[in-house]
VEXFI-682346 format. One record per residue (C-alpha): x negated, y negated, z; chain; residue number from 1. Coordinates in Angstrom, 3 decimals. Layout:
<recs>
<rec x="X" y="Y" z="Z" chaine="A" num="NUM"/>
...
</recs>
This chain:
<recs>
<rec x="0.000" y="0.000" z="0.000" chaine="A" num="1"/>
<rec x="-2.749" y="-2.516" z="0.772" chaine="A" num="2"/>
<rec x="-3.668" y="-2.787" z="-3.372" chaine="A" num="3"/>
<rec x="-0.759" y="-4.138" z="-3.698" chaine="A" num="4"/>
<rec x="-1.716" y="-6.903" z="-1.281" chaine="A" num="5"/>
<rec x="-3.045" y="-9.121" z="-3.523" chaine="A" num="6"/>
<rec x="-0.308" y="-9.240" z="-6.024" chaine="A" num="7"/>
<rec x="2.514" y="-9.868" z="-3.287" chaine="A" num="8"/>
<rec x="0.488" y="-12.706" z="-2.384" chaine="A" num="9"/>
<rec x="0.102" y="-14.245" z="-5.523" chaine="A" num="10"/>
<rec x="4.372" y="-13.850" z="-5.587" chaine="A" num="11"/>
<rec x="5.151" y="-15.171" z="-3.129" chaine="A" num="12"/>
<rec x="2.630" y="-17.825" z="-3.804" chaine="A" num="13"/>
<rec x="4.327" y="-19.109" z="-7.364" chaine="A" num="14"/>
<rec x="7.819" y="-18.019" z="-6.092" chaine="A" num="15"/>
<rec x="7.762" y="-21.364" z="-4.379" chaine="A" num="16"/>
<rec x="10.477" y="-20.292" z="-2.034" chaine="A" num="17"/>
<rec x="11.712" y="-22.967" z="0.432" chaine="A" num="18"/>
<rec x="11.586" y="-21.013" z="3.793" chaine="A" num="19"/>
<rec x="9.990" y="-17.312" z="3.405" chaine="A" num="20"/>
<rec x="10.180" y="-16.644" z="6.878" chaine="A" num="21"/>
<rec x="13.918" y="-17.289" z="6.971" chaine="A" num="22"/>
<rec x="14.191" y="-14.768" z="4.339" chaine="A" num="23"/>
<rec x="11.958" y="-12.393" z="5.952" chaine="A" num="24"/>
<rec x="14.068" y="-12.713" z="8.921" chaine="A" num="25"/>
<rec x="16.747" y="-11.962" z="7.061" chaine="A" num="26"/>
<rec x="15.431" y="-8.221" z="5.294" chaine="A" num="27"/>
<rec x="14.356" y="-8.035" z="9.041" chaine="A" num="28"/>
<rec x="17.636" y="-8.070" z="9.940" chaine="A" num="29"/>
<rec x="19.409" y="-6.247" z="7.364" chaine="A" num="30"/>
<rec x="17.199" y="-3.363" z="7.845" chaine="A" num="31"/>
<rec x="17.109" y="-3.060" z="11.454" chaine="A" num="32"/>
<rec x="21.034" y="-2.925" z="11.483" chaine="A" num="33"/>
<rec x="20.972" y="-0.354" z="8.444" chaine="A" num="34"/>
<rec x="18.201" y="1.793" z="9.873" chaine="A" num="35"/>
<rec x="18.446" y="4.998" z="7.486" chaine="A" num="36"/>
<rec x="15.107" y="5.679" z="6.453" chaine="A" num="37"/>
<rec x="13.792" y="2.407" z="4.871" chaine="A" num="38"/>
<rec x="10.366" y="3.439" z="5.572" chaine="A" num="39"/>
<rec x="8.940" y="1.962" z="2.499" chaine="A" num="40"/>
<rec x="10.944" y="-1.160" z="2.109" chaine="A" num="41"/>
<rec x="9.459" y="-1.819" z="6.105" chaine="A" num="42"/>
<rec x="6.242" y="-1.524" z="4.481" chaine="A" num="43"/>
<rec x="7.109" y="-3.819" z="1.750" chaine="A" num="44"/>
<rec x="8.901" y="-6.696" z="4.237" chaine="A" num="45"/>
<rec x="4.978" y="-6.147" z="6.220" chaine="A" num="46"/>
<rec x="3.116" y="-6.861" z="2.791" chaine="A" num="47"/>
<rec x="5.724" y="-10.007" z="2.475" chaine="A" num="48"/>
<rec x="4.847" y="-11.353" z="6.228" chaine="A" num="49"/>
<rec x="1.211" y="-10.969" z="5.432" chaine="A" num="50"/>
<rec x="1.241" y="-13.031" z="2.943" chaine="A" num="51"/>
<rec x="3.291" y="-15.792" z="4.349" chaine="A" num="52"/>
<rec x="0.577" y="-15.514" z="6.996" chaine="A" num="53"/>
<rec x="-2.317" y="-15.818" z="4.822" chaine="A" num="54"/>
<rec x="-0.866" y="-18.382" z="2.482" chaine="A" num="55"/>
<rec x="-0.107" y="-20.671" z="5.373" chaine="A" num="56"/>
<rec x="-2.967" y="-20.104" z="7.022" chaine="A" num="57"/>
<rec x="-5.770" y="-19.709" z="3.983" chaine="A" num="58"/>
<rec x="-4.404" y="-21.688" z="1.309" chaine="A" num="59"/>
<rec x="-4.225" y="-25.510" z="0.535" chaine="A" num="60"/>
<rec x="-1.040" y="-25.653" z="-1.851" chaine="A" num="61"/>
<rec x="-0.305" y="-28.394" z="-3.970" chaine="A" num="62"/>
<rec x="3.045" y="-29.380" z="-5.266" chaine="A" num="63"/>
<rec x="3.655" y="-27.601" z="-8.813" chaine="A" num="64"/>
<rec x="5.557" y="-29.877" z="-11.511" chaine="A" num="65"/>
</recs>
């Protein structure tokens, strides 16, 4: 799962959503009420807080056009 790292990073980056963590909390949510096996998309929602992380904490974004 961790070579996908990179990419989801670079999505999220140029997705140029307004409040990722709200959404995160959201899948968060959504999955912890519908527990039934969602073993990978856990691991996926992980690789998506990551890179909020890193992006906030790494990167100097500009405004895109």
């Amino acid at each position: 799962m961790d070579d996908v790292l990179p990419l989801t990073i670079y999505c999220v980056a140029v997705a140029q959503i307004e409040k990722p963590a709200s959404e995160l909390n959201i899948m968060e949510d959504y999955l912890s009420i519908y527990d039934r096996g969602f073993e990978f998309e856990k691991k996926l929602l992980t690789n998506f807080d990551v890179s909020i992380k890193y992006i906030n904490n790494e990167w100097e974004l500009e405004k895109m056009p």
